[in-house]
C-alpha positions as CSV (number, residue, x, y, z in Angstrom):
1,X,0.0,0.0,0.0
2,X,1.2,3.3,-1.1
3,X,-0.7,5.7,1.5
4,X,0.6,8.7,-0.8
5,X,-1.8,7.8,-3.4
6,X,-4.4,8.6,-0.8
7,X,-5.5,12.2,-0.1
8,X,-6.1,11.4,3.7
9,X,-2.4,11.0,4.1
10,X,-1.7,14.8,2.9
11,X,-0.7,17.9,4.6
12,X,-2.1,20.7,2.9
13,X,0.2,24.4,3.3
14,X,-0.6,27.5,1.4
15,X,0.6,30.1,-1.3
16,X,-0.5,33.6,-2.1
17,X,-2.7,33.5,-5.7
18,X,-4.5,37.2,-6.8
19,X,-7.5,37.1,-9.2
20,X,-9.4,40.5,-10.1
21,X,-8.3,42.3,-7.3
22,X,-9.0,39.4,-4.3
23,X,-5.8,37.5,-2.7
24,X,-6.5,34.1,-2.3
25,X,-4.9,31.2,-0.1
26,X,-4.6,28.2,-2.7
27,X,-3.7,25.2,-1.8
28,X,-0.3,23.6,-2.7
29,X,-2.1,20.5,-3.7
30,X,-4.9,21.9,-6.1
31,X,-7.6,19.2,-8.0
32,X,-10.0,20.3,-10.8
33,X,-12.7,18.7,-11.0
34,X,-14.0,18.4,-15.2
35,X,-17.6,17.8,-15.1
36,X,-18.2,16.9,-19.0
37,X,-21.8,17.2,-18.7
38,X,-25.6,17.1,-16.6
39,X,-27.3,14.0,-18.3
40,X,-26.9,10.6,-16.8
41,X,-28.0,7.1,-18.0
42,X,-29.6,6.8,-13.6
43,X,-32.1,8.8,-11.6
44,X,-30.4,7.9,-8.3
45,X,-32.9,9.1,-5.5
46,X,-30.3,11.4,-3.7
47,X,-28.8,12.6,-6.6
48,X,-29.7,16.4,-7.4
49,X,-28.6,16.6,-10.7
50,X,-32.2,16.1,-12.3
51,X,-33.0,19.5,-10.5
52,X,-30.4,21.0,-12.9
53,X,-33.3,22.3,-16.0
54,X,-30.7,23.2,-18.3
55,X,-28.9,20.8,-19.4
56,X,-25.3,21.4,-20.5
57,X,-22.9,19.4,-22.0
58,X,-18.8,20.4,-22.7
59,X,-17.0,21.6,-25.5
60,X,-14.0,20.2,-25.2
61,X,-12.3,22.4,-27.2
62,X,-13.3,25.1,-25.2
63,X,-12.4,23.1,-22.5
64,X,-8.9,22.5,-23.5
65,X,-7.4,26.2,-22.6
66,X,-9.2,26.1,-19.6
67,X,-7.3,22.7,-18.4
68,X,-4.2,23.6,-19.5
69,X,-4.4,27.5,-17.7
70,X,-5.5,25.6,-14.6
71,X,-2.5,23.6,-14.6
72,X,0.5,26.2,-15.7
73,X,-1.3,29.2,-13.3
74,X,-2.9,27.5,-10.9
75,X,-0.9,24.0,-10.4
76,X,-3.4,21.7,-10.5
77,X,-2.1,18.3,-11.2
78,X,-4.9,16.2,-10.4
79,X,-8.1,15.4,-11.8
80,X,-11.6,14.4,-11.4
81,X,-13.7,13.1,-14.5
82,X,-17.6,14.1,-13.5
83,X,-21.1,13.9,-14.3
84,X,-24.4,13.6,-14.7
85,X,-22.8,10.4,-15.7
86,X,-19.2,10.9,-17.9
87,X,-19.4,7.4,-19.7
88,X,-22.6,9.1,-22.0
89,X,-20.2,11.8,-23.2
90,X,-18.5,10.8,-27.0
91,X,-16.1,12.8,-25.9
92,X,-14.3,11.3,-22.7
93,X,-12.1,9.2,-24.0
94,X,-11.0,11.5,-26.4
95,X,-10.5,14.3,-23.3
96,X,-8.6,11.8,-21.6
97,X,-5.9,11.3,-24.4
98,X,-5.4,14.6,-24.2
99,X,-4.9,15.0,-20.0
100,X,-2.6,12.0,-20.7
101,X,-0.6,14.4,-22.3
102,X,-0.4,17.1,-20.3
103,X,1.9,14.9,-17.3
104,X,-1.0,14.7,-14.8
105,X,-0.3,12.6,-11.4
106,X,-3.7,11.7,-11.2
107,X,-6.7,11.3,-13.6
108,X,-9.4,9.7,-12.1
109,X,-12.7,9.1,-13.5
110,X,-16.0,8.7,-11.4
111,X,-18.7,6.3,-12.7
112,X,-21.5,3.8,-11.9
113,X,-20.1,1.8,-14.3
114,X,-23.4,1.0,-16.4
115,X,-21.2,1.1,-19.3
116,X,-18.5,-0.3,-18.4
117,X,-20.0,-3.3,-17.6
118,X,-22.3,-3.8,-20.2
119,X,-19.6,-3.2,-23.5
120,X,-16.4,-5.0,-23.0
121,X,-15.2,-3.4,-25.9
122,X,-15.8,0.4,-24.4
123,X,-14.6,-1.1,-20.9
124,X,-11.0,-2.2,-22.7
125,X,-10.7,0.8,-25.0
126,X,-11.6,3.2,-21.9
127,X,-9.8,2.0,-18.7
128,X,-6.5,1.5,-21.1
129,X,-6.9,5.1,-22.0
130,X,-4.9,6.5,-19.4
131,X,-7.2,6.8,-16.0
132,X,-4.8,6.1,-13.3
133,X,-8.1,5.5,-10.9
134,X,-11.7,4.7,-11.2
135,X,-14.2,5.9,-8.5
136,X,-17.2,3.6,-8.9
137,X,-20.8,4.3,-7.0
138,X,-22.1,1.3,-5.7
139,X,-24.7,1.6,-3.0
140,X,-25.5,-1.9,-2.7
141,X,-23.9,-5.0,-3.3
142,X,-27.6,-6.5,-3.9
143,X,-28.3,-5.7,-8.0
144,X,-31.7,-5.7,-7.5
145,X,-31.6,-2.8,-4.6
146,X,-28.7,-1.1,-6.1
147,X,-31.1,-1.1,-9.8
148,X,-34.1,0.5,-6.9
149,X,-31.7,3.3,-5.8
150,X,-30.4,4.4,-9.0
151,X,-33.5,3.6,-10.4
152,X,-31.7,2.3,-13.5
153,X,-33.1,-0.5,-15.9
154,X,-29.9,-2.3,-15.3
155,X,-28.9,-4.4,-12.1
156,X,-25.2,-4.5,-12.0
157,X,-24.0,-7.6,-10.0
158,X,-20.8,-9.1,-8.4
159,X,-19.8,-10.3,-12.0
160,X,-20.3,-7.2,-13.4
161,X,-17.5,-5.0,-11.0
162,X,-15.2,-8.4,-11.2
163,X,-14.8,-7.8,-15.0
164,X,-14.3,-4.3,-14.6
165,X,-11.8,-5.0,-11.7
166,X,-9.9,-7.0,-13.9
167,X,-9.3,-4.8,-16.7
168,X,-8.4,-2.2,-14.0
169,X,-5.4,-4.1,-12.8
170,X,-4.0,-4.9,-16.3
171,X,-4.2,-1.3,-16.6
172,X,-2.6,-0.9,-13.1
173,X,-5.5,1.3,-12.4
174,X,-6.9,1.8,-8.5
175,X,-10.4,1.4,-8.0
176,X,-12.5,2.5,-5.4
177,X,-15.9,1.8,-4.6
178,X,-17.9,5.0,-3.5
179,X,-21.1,4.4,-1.3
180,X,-23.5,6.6,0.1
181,X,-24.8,5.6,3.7
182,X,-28.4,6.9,4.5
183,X,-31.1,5.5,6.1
184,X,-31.7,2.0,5.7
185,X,-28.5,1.7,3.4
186,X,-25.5,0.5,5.3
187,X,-27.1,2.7,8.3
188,X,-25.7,0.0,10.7
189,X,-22.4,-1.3,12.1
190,X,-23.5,-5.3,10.8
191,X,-24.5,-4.2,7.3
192,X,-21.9,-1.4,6.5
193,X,-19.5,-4.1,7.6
194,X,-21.5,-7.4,5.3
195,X,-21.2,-4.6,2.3
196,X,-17.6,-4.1,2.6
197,X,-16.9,-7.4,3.2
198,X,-18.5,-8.6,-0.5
199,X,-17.2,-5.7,-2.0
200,X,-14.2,-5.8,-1.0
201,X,-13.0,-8.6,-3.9
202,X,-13.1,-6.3,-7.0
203,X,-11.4,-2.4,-5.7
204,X,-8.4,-1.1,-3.7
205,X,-10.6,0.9,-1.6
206,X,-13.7,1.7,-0.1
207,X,-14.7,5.3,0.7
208,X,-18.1,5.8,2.9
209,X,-20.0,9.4,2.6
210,X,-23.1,11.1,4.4
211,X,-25.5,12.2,2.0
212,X,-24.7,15.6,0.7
213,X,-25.3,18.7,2.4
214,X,-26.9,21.4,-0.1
215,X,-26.2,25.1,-0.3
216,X,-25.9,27.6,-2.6
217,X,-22.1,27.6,-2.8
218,X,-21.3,24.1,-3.4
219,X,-24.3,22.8,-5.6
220,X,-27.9,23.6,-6.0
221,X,-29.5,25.2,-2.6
222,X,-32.4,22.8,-2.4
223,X,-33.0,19.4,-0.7
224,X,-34.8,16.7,-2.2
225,X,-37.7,14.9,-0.4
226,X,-35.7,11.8,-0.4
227,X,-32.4,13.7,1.2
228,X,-34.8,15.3,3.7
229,X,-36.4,12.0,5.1
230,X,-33.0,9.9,4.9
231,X,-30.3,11.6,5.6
232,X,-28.9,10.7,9.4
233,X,-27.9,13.0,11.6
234,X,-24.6,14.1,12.1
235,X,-24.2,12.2,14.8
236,X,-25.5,9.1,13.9
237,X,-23.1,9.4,11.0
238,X,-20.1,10.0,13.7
239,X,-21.5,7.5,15.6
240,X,-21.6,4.8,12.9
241,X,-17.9,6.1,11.6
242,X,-16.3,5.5,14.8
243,X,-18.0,2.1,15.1
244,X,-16.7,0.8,12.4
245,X,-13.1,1.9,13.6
246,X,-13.5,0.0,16.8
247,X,-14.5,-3.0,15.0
248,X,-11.3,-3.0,13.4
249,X,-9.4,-1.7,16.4
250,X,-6.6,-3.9,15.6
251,X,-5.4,-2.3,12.2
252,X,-3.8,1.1,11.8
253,X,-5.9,4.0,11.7
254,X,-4.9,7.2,10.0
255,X,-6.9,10.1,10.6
256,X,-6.8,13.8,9.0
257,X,-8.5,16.7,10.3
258,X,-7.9,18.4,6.8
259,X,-8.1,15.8,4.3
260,X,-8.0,18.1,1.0
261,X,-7.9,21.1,3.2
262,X,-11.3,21.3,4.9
263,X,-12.8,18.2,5.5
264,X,-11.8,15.1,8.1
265,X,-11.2,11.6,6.9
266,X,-10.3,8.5,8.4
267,X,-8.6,5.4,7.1
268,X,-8.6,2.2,8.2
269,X,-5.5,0.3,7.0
270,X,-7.0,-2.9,5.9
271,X,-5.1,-4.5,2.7
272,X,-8.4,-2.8,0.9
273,X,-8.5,0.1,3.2
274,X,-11.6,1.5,4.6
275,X,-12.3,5.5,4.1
276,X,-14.9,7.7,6.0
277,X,-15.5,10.8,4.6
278,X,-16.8,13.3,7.9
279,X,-18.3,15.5,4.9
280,X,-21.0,15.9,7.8
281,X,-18.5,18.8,9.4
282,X,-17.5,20.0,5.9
283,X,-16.7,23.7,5.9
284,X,-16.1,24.0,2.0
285,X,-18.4,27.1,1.8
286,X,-16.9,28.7,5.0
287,X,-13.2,28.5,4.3
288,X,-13.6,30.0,0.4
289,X,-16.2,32.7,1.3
290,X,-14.4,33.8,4.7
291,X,-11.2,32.2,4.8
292,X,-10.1,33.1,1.0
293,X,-8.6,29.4,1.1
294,X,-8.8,27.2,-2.4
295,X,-8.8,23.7,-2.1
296,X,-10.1,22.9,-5.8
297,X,-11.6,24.2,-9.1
298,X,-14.9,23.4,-10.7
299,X,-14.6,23.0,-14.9
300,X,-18.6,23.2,-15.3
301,X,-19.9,22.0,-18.3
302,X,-20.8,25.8,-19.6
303,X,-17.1,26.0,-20.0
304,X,-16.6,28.2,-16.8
305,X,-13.5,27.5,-14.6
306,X,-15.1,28.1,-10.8
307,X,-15.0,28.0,-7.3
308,X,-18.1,27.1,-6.9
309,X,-20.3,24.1,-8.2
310,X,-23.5,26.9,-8.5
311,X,-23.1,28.0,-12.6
312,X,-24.8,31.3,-11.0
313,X,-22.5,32.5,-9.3
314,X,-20.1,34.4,-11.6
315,X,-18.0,36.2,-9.0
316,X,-16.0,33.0,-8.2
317,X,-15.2,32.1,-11.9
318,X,-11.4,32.5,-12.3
319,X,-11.4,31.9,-16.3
């Protein structure tokens, strides 16, 4: 295990960056994350992006400058292939051949795998494209619940994230398993625990998240019915962490305060490690807006380079 890989082992110090007459505290580890458009192939029920009515999908040549600025100005040198749902987008693989070019550490593309594991072909041709990791959502290791919560007309099974798995390490790709924990899903110490357990067999990690907060910084400011009714309180969600911790009390445990700057995460140093995401204390919004601190940069799919996921708020585009 190589724990620099891993954001949670990083200690994040700061450099002086000005931008239209504000001086800002940016990070000396800066990630951008490309979101190459709004559509997705799954209506997952916590997932806010349906409330997003005009759709947008990126240009990448308008893209390209924007990339390549962020990297020789602003020194990012990581990042994060988003959605809607990437995999939809003609244009991905073709995006990716170019970030291979530009020297990145990390490009890491975030997926629920629908395609992936329904076209071999695609699956081959993509992950052999120059991803270094794959972030996969997975919110059950049941198909027929996981098809419920994304309400998708395909149930991707143990099979399904086996091949994908497989292509990964011939590719020398990491692969991590992203799941949301709400109520009734993985809301207890026995079934987060049976989940990682099966799961465990096709990634190199698991990272466990609270159902996102909403506000008007970091992504639309409204909550859906299901968020409202499911989402556990922070405590629970501290509570159930730190359980989880215990129960592996034997292994290492590496915990950061400031995990990417401004949120806590924990790892578990299991030979597939464990990673809890506190995103429950998050103060994103807080140290941007008061502190002046940058973590990261938002490419949106209307082409703007942002602080802020929230396309209407113009006075945090940088370019």
């Amino acid at each position: 295990m190589h724990l620099d890989e891993y954001e949670v082992s990083r200690k994040i110090s700061y450099k002086i960056f000005k931008h239209n007459g504000t001086t800002w505290n940016l990070s000396d580890y800066p990630y951008l994350d490309i979101v190459l458009n709004d559509n997705c192939n799954a209506k997952c029920k916590f997932c806010i992006s349906h409330l997003i009515h005009d759709k947008c999908k990126a240009d990448i040549e308008v893209f390209k400058p924007k990339i390549e600025y962020a990297i020789s100005k602003l020194g990012v040198r990581e990042v994060l292939l988003l959605g809607g749902e990437a995999t939809i987008n003609n244009d991905l693989i073709p995006m990716i051949t170019f970030l291979k070019d530009l020297r990145l550490k990390k490009i890491c593309l975030t997926t629920n795998g629908h395609r992936l594991a329904t076209d071999a072909v695609y699956r081959e041709r993509l992950i052999g494209s120059g991803i270094t990791h794959l972030n996969l959502s997975v919110m059950s290791a049941d198909p027929i619940v996981q098809m419920h919560i994304s309400r998708s007309k395909i149930a991707l099974g143990h099979q399904d994230f086996l091949a994908i798995h497989r292509e990964a390490k011939i590719n020398g790709v990491h692969v991590r398993i992203n799941n949301n924990v709400f109520v009734g899903n993985h809301d207890t110490l026995d079934a987060l625990i049976q989940f990682y357990v099966h799961v465990n067999t096709y990634c190199d990690s698991v990272k466990f998240s609270p159902l996102l907060k909403t506000d008007a910084f970091s992504t639309i400011n409204e909550v859906t019915e299901f968020n409202r009714i499911h989402t556990l309180s922070d405590v629970q969600y501290d509570t159930l962490w730190t359980s989880v911790e215990r129960y592996y009390h034997d292994w290492p445990l590496l915990r950061n305060p400031k995990t990417l700057g401004f949120v806590e995460y924990s790892m578990i140093l299991l030979p597939v490690p464990i990673i809890f995401n506190y995103n429950q204390h998050g103060k994103l919004m807080q140290m941007v807006v008061n502190e002046k601190k940058v973590h990261g940069f938002k490419l949106l799919p209307t082409g703007d380079l942002s602080l802020s996921w929230n396309r209407e708020m113009p006075q945090y585009f940088i370019a």
